[in-house]
C-alpha positions as CSV (number, residue, x, y, z in Angstrom):
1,X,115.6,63.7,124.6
2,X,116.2,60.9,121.7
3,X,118.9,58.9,121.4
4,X,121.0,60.6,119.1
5,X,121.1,63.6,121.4
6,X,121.9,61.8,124.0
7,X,124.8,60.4,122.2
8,X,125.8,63.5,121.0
9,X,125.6,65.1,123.9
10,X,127.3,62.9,126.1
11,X,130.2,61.9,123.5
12,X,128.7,58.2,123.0
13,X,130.0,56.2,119.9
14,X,127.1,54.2,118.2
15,X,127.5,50.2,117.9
16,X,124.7,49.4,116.6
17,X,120.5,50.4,115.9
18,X,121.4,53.2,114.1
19,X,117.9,53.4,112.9
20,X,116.1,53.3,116.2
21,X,118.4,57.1,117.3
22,X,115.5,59.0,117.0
23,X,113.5,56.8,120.0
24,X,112.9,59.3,123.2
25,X,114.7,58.5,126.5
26,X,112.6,59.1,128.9
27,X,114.9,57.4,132.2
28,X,118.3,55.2,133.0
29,X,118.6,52.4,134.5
30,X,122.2,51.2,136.0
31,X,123.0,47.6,137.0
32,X,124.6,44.1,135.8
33,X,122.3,41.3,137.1
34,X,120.5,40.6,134.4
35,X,118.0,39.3,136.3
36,X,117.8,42.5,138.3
37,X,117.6,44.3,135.5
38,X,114.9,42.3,134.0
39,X,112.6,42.7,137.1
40,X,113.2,46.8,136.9
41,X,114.4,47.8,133.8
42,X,111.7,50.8,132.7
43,X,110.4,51.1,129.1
44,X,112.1,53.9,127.7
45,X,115.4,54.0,129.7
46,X,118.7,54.0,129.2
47,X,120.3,51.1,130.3
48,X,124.0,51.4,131.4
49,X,125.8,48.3,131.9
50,X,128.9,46.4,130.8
51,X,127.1,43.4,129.8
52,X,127.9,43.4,126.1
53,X,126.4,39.7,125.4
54,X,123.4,38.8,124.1
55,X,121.6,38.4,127.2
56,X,121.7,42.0,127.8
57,X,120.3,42.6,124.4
58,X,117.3,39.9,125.4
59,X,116.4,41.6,128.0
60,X,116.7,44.9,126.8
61,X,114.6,44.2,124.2
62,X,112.4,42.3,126.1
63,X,111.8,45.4,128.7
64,X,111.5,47.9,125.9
65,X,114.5,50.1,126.5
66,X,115.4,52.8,124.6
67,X,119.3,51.9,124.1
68,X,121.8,50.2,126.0
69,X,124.9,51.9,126.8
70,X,127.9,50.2,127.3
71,X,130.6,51.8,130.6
72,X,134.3,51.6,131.0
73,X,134.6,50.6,127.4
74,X,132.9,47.2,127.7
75,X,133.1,45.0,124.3
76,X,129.6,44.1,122.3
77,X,130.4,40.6,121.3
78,X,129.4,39.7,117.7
79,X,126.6,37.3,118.0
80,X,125.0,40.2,120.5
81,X,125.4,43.0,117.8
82,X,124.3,40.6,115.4
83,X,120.9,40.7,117.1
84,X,120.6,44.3,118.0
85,X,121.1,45.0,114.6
86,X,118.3,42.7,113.4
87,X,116.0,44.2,116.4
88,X,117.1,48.0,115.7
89,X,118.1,48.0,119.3
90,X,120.6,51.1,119.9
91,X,123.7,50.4,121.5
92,X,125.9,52.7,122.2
93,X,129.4,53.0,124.1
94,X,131.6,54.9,126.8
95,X,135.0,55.3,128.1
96,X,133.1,56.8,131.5
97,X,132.3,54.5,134.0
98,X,128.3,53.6,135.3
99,X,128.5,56.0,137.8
100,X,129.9,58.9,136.2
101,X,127.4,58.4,132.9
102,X,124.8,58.4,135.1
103,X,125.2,61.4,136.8
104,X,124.8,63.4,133.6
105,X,122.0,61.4,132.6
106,X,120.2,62.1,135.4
107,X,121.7,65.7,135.1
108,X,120.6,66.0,131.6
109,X,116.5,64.2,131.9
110,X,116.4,66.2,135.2
């Protein structure tokens, strides 16, 4: 599954990266310790957070994640979308919560 049908599929509303949509998903990742995150984030993964800085995008980047989605309607600051833009790094946002956006994640990589 890429990106974009992820999005589509689970009603996601594109922040920025919209260039990097067609990248495969291959996993999720939920958590908001970035340091956590850091140490288990897997390449490939969507990571669901509410960390909108530009931390999260760091290590996001840094880990090799296919997107980073954004629960409970969590803000992207500026200076982070900024630098997702400039590293085509998706993000992408929900009104759902962690736990319910990764139930049909998992639901939907099975």
């Amino acid at each position: 599954m890429t990106v974009k049908e992820l999005a589509e599929t689970l009603s996601l509303t594109v922040l920025a990266g919209k260039d990097s949509l067609n990248r495969p998903v291959t996993g999720g990742y939920t958590g908001d310790l970035l340091s956590w995150v850091m140490a288990r984030l897997p390449e490939n993964a969507a990571w669901l957070t509410v960390m909108g800085n530009i931390n999260a995008v760091a290590v996001a980047s840094l880990k090799d994640a296919a997107c980073i989605i954004l629960t409970d309607s969590a803000p992207l600051d500026e200076q982070a979308r900024d630098k997702a833009r400039e590293l085509d790094l998706a993000v992408l946002t929900s009104r759902k919560n962690s736990y319910e956006l990764g139930l049909k994640l998992a639901e939907l990589l099975g």
